[in-house]
N, C-alpha and C positions, 0 to 999 in steps of 0.2 A: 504494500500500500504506500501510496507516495504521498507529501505533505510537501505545499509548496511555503516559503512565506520571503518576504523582503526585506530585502538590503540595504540602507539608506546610509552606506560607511562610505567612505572615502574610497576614488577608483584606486589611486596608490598604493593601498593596502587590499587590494582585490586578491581572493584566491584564485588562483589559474593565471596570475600574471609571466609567471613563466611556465612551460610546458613539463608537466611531470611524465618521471619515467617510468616502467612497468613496478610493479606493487616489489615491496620488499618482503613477503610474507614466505618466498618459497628461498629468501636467500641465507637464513637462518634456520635454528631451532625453535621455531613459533609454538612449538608444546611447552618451552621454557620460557618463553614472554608470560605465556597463560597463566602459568603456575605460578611466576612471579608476582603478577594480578592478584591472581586466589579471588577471582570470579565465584561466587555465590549463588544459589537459587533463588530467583527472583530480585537479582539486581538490574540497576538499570545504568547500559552500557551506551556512553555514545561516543563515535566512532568519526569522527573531524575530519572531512576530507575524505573519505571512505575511498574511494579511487573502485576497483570490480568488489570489492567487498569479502577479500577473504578475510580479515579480522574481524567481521563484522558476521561471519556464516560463523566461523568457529566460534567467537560470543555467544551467537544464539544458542550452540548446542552445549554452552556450557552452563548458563542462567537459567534453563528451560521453561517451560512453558507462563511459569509466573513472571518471568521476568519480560525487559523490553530491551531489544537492540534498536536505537536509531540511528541510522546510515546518512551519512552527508555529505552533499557533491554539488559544487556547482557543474556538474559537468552531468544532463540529462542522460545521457548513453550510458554511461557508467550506472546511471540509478538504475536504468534497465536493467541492467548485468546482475545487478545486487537482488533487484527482485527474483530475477530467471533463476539466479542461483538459489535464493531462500527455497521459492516452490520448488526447485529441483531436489531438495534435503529434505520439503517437508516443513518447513522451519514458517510458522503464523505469529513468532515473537519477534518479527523482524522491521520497521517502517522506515522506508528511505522519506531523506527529506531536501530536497531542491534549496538551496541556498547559497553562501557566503558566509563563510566560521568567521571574518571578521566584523560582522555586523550584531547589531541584538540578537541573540539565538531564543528560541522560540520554546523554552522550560520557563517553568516556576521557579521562582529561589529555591534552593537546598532540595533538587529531585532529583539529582543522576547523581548514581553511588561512581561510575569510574567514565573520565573525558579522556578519551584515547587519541594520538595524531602520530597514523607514522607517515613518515619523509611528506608533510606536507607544510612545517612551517619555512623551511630550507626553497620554497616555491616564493614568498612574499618576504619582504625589509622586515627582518625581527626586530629593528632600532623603530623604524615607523610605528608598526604596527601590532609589534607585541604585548604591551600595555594595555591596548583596548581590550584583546584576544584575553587574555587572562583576567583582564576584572571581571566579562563576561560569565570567563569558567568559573571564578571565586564564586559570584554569586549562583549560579546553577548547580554548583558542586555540595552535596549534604557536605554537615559538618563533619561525619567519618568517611570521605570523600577520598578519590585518590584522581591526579594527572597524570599520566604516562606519556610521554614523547620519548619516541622511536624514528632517529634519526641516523645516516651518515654520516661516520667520522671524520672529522675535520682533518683529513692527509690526502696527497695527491693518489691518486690510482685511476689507472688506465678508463673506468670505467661511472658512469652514477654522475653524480652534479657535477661540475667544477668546483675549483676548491673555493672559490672566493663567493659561491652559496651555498657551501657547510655550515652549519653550524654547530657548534660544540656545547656540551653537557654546563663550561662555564658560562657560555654565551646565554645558554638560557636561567642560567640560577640568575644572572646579574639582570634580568629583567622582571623575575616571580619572587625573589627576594622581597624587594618593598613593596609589595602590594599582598604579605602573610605567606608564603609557600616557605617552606620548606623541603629538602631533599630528607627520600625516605629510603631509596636502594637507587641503584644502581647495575644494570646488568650489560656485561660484556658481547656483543652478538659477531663477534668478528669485525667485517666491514662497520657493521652498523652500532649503535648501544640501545639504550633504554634506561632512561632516566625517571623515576619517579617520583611527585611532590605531593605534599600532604598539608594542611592549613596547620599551621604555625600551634603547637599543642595539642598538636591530633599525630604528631609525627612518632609513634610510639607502638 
């Protein structure tokens, strides 16, 4: 099921300002992302930038049935995908949703247990537009809440972004720092990491 809603951010900070590459799901151990998570039944997962959605199909079949995965893309083909795949699993705890992660997102305060983004902040100016991005997630994020960015590591390699759109595990604390985050782990994926934040007294 698709949910459209608007954008009214700044185009500078648009997502899809630069061309994203194929998903990063299949270039690690994504069964050790999950378990770093510790996904729950009936949490509720949302998925930033979703890109075809396989972190977003594996969410579903981990929260099940009571829980909610919602899927997010400005990029309409992609929500396709994410749908085609839900039905193809089975999976009715799944809703893609048509937008722009740096605009108002379209939660209540304190309703998503976990804000996920991989390789899609490394697409937009983290110095612009990360600030907005995170005050959004603070307040959407419950109080035992978790962020996870799932990113490429800031080194040169033949392949994946260039290196002057990396960004790094520091790059992101020094923007979620003053606005309550906390660093709560940290996971090694090779090329990639995964970084996880927690509101400031909840990091425990």
């Amino acid at each position: 099921m698709q949910t459209n809603y608007k954008s009214e951010n700044n185009s500078k900070c648009r997502h899809g300002g630069h061309k994203r590459g194929p998903t990063s799901y299949q270039m690690h151990d994504s069964n050790l992302v999950f378990e770093v998570l510790g996904l729950k039944n009936g949490d509720v997962f949302f998925d930033m930038g979703c890109g075809p959605g396989d972190y977003s199909i594996h969410a579903g079949k981990v929260i099940g049935i009571a829980g909610t995965v919602y899927a997010l893309d400005s990029n309409i083909s992609m929500l396709k995908t994410v749908d085609n795949k839900a039905a193809t699993n089975g999976l009715s705890n799944i809703q893609t949703v048509y937008g722009d992660m740096t605009g108002v997102l379209p939660f209540e305060d304190e309703s998503v247990d976990t804000c996920f983004m991989s390789t899609s902040l490394h697409c937009m100016d983290l110095q612009k537009c990360g600030t907005a991005i995170f005050k959004e997630v603070e307040r959407i994020l419950k109080l035992s809440g978790q962020v996870a960015v799932l990113e490429c590591k800031k080194e040169r390699v033949d392949f994946g972004p260039p290196l002057h759109m990396r960004i790094s595990a520091e790059d992101i604390k020094s923007v979620v720092q003053p606005l309550g985050f906390s660093q709560y782990a940290y996971l090694d994926l090779g090329f990639n990491y995964m970084i996880t934040l927690k509101k400031k007294g909840m990091d425990v």
